[in-house]
C-alpha positions as CSV (number, residue, x, y, z in Angstrom):
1,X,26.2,5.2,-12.5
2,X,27.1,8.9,-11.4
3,X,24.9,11.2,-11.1
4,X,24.8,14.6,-12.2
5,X,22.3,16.7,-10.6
6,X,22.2,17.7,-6.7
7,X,22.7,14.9,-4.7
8,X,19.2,14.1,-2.5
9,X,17.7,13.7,-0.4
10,X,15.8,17.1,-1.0
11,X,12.7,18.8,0.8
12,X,10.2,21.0,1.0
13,X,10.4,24.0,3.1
14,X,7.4,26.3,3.2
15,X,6.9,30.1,4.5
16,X,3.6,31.1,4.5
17,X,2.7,29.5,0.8
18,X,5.8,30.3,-0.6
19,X,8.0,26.8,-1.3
20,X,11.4,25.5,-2.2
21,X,13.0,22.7,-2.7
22,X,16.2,22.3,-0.4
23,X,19.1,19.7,0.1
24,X,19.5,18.0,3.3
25,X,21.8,19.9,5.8
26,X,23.2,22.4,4.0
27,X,20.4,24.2,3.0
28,X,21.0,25.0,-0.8
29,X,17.9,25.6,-2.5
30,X,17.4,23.1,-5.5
31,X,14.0,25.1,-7.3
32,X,11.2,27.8,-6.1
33,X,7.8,26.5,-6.5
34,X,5.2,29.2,-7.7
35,X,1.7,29.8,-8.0
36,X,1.5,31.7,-10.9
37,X,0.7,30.3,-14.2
38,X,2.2,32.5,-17.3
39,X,-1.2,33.9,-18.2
40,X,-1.8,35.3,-15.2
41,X,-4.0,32.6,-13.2
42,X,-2.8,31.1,-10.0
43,X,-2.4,27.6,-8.8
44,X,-4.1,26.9,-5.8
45,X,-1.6,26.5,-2.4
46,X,-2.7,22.8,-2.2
47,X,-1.5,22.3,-6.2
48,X,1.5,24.3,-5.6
49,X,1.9,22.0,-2.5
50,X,1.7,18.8,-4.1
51,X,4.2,20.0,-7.2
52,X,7.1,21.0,-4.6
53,X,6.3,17.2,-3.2
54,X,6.9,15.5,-5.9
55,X,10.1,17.9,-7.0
56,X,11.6,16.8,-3.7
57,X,11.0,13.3,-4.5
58,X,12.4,13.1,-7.6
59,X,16.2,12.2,-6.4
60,X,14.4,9.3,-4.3
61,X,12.1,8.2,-7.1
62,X,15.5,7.8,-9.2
63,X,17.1,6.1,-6.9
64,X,13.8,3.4,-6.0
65,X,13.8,2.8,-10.2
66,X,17.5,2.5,-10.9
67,X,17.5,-0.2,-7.7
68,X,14.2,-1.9,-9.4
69,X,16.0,-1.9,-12.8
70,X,19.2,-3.6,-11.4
71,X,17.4,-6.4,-9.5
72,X,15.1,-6.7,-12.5
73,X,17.8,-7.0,-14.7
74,X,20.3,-9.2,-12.7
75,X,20.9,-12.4,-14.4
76,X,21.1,-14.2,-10.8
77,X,17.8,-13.1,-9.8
78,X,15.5,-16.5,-9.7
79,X,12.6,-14.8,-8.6
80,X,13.5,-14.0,-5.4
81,X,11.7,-11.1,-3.4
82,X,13.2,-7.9,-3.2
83,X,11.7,-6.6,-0.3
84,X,13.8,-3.8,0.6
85,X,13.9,-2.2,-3.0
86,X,10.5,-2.2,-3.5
87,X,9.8,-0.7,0.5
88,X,12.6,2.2,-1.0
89,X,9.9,2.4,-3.8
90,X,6.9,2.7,-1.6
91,X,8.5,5.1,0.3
92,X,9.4,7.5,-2.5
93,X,5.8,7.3,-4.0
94,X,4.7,8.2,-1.1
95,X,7.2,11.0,-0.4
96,X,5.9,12.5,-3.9
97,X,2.2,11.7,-3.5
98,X,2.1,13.3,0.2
């Protein structure tokens, strides 16, 4: 299954409050991340924060599911553990919880 947005992994980079989203290496920048709401009001820094998090994570929480899907779904599975696709899960909750 290809995939048609910006390959991942991406991550945060943040300059005094202001964040973006960027790909690994090459520094491309995926998404801003801003405080301010349309009205007017402001997020707080730790809101703002927490959505750049879990925009960064979003190529690795794809990538956690699709593995989880296919294990789920494969017709030789006899209930075997999948250790190492649920740890990428984990890892990518974690990565967008941080």
């Amino acid at each position: 299954m290809g995939t048609k947005h910006t390959p991942g992994p991406w991550y945060v980079q943040d300059d005094h409050g202001k964040r973006w989203i960027e790909t690994e290496g090459n520094d491309d920048t995926i998404a801003e991340v801003h405080r301010r709401k349309r009205k007017g009001s402001v997020y707080s820094c730790e809101e703002a924060g927490a959505n750049a998090d879990l925009i960064a994570a979003a190529p690795d929480l794809l990538s956690a599911l699709q593995g989880l899907l296919a294990a789920y779904e494969d017709p030789g599975n006899t209930g075997s553990t999948h250790d190492d696709k649920v740890q990428a899960a984990r890892n990518a909750i974690s990565k967008a919880a941080a």
